[in-house]
N, C-alpha and C positions, 0 to 999 in steps of 0.2 A: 561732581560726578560726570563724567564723561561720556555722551550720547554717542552709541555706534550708528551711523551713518546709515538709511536705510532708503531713503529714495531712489525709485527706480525707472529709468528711462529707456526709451527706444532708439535702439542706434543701426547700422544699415552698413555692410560690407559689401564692396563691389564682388561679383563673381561673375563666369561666363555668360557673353551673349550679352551684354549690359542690364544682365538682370542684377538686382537689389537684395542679400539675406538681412534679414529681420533678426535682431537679436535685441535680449534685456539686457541694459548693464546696469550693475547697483551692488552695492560692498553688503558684507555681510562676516559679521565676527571679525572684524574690522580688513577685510580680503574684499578685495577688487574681483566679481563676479562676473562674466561674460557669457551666457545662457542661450543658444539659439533656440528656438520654435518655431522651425521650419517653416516661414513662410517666407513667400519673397514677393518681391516688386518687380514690375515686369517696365522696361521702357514703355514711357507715353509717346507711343508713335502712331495712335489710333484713338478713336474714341472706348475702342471695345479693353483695351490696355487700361485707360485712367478708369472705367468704370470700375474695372476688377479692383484694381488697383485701392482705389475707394471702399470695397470691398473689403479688401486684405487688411488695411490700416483699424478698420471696425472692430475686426478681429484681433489682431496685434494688442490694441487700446483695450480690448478686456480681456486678454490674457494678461497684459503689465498693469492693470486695476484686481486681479485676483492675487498675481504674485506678491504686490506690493499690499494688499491688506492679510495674505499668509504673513509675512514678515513679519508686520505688525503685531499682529493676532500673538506671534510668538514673542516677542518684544516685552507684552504683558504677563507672562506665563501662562500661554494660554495652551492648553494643550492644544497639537494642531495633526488631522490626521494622516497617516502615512499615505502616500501617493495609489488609486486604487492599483489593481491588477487586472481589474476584469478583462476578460475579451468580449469580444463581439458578439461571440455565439452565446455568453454567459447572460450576455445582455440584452440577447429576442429572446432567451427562453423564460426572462425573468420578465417582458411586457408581456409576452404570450401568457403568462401565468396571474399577471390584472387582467387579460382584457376576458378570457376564462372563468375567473371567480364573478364576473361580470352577466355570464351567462350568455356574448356575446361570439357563437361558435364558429361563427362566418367568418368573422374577422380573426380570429384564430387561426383558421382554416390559410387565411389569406398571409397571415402573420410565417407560417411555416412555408409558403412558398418564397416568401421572400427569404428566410431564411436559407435556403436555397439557393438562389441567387447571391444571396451574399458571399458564401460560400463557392460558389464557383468563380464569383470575382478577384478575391482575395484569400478564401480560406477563413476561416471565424475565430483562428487565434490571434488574431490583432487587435494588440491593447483598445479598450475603448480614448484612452487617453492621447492614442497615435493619429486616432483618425480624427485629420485635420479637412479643408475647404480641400488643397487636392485629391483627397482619397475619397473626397464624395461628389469632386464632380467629374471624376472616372466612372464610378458609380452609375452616375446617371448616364454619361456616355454607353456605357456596359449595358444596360439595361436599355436602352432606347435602342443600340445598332447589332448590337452581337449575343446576348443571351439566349442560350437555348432551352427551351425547358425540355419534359418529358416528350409533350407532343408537338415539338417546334416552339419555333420562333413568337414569343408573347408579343402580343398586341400592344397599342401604345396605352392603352387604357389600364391592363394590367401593371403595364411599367412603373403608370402614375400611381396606381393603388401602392406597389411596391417602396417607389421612394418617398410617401407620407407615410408608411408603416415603418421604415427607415428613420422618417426624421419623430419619428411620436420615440421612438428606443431613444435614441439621442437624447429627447426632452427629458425624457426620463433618467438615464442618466445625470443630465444636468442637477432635476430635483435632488437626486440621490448623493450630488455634491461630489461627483466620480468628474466629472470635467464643467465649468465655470460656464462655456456658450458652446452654443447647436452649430456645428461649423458649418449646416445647409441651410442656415437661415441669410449665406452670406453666396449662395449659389442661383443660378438661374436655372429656372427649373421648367417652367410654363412657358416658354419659347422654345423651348426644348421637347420634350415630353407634352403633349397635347392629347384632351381628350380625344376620342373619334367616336364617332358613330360608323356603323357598318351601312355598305347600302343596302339599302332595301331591294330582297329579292323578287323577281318578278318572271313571267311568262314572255318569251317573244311569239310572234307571229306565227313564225315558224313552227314552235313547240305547242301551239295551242292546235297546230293543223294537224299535228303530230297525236294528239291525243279526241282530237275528232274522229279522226282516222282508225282510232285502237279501239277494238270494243272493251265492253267492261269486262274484267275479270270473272267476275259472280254472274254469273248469266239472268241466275234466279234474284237480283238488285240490281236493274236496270237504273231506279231511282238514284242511285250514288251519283254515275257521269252526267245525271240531269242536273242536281243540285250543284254538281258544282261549277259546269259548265255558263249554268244560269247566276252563279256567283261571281264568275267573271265575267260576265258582260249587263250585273248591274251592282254590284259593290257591297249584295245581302250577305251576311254573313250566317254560319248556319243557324245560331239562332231565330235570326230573322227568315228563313225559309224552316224552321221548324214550324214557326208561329203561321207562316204565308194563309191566308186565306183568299178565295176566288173574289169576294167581295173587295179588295182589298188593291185587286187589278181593274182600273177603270180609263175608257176611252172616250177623250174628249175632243169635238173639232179635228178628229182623223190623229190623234195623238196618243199613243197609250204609256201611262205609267204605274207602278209597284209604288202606294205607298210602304215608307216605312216608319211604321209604331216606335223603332227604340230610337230614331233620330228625331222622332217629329218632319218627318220630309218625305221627299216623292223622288224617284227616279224614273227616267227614260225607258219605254221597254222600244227595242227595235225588231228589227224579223229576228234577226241573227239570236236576241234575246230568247223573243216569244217561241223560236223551237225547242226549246229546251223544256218547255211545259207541258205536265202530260196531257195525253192528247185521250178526251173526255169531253164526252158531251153532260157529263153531271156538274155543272160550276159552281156545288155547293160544297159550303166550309173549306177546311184544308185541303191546300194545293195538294201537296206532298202526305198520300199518308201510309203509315206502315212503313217507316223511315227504320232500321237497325242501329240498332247503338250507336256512341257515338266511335267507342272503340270499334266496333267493326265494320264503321265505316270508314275508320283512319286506316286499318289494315286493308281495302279495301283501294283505299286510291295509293299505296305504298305500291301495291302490286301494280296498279295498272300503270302507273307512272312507272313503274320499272319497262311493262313491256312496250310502253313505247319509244322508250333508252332515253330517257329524261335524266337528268342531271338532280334536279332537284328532288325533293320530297314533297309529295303534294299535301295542301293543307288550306284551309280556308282564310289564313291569311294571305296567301301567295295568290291566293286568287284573286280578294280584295287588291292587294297590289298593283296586280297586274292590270283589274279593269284601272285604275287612275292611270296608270302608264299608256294603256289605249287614247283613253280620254287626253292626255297631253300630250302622245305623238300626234293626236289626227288636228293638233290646234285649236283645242278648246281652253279656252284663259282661266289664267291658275285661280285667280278670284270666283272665277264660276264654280269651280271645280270645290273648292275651298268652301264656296256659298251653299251649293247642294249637298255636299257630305258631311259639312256641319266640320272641318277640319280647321287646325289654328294654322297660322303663318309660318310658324314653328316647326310643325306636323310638313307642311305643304315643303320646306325647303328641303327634307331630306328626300321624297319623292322626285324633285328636280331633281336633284344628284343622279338618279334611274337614266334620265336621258341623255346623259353621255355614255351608259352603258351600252346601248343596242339602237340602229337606227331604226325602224318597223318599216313594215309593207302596209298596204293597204286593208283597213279591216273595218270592219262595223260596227260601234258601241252606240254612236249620237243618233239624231235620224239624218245628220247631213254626209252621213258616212255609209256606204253603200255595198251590201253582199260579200258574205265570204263562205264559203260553198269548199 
């Protein structure tokens, strides 16, 4: 009995540019087969060329290990299935519909905007079977320099959510036996696409002169611009000035500091601080009392931060911010800074990132830092 011939190799046509097409060859019904799968080889004239390159051949070798055990498969009578159809968009809406039954609506949520992007890349009728290593690493280029969503241009963070929800469809496909390998598992994607952190916002100099300057909106809640005034120049948060007691403020050796209860720690009070506290001769219990909600005291510093044409939204983490940004323009070491607030190394490097944003003026948080009026 006479065996038809089934072995399947890789062979390689010169084309433009000295680049290499990738092609199967291997007989079948006893005919001589020549199949491309669009991949090519790029001249080694670079490091960045053989890498890919190494890359592509990964890829190649399990596309001619799938076709060659199709062959097989049918060899034995084995029924074998017809090649899928699906598209792309058939294919986010069918992991949108796992990650869903999952109960998991965020990432749904997430899965549709990519969808989205796909969509604008390419369009979502593209066989899932077409898209090879260069259609996903257009992709990522698309997505990293030119994507626009609804309200601008996505972050790089987004990006990255975007091509792992990307490559999980893909997998999934794989399982589903619609395409043999994940062609982004053969892309570079993390030199590329990089998380980011945002920096952290803060107060200049300027802007805090700017809002010394402005009375309170609420005439009848004077307390508001206290609290938060007093939040930036010692790093309380409103909890901790909910909580504030007079006891709680102590002067030692011509020294005064605020402990604080939720850190286990103590902070610096300086003048520039201590005006900010009301001014009482009863220094029993609460500092602050008859403080308004917490909502209307967020609506409270919106407005006043509006009339003093502030940019930001005021908020008591902007304030916390911004005292560390005082504390490390006037040269205080980030170890100190790190040791008093109880903050990690981790915590501490995105605040460095703040001082290439603004150079400061002269202002008073330490006690070696002197009047600001």
């Amino acid at each position: 009995m006479r065996t038809t011939k089934s072995h399947i190799t890789l062979k390689y046509k010169d084309i433009d540019n000295e680049k290499k097409s990738i092609y199967l060859d291997y007989y079948k019904d006893g005919k001589r087969i020549r199949e491309s799968i669009r991949l090519y080889l790029l001249p080694e004239t670079s490091k960045k060329n053989i890498s890919t390159n190494k890359r592509t051949m990964k890829e190649a070798e399990a596309i001619r290990a799938a076709k060659e055990n199709e062959l097989l498969t049918a060899s034995f009578g084995i029924e074998v299935k017809e090649p899928s159809t699906q598209c792309i968009g058939e294919a986010i809406d069918e992991y949108e519909k796992i990650i869903l039954d999952k109960g998991d609506n965020s990432s749904a949520t997430n899965i549709r905007g990519m969808k989205k992007a796909v969509a604008a890349y390419h369009g979502l009728k593209t066989q899932v079977t077409d898209i090879d290593e260069s259609y996903c690493d257009g992709l990522v280029d698309f997505l990293r320099n030119d994507y626009t969503a609804q309200f601008g241009k996505i972050s790089m963070t987004t990006a990255r959510v975007y091509i792992y929800l990307f490559s999980s469809t893909l997998n999934n496909a794989v399982t589903n036996g619609i395409i043999g390998v994940n062609p982004l598992r053969f892309v570079n994607i993390h030199g590329r696409i990089t998380r980011e952190r945002p920096l952290k916002k803060f107060l200049t100099v300027d802007e805090i002169k700017m809002l010394m300057n402005t009375p309170c909106p609420v005439i009848s809640r004077p307390q508001v611009k206290q609290v938060f005034m007093l939040s930036i120049f010692t790093y309380l948060s409103y909890p901790d000035i909910l909580t504030l007691k007079w006891k709680d403020i102590k002067t030692n050796e011509g020294k005064t500091t605020i402990a604080v209860h939720s850190r286990k720690s103590s902070v610096p009070l300086t003048d520039a601080s201590m005006r900010w506290l009301p001014d009482t001769t009863n220094h029993r219990g609460l500092v602050f009392k008859g403080l308004p909600h917490r909502t209307e005291v967020n609506n409270i510093l919106r407005k006043w931060g509006e009339n003093a044409g502030l940019e930001h939204t005021l908020n008591f983490r902007l304030a916390q911010n911004t005292f560390i940004y005082l504390l490390l323009s006037t040269g205080t070491d980030i170890g100190t800074v790190s040791c008093m607030l109880g903050l990690t190394p981790k915590t501490m490097r995105g605040y460095m990132k703040m001082m290439t944003a603004n150079q400061p003026s002269e202002i008073e948080v330490a006690p070696s830092v002197h009047n600001i009026e």
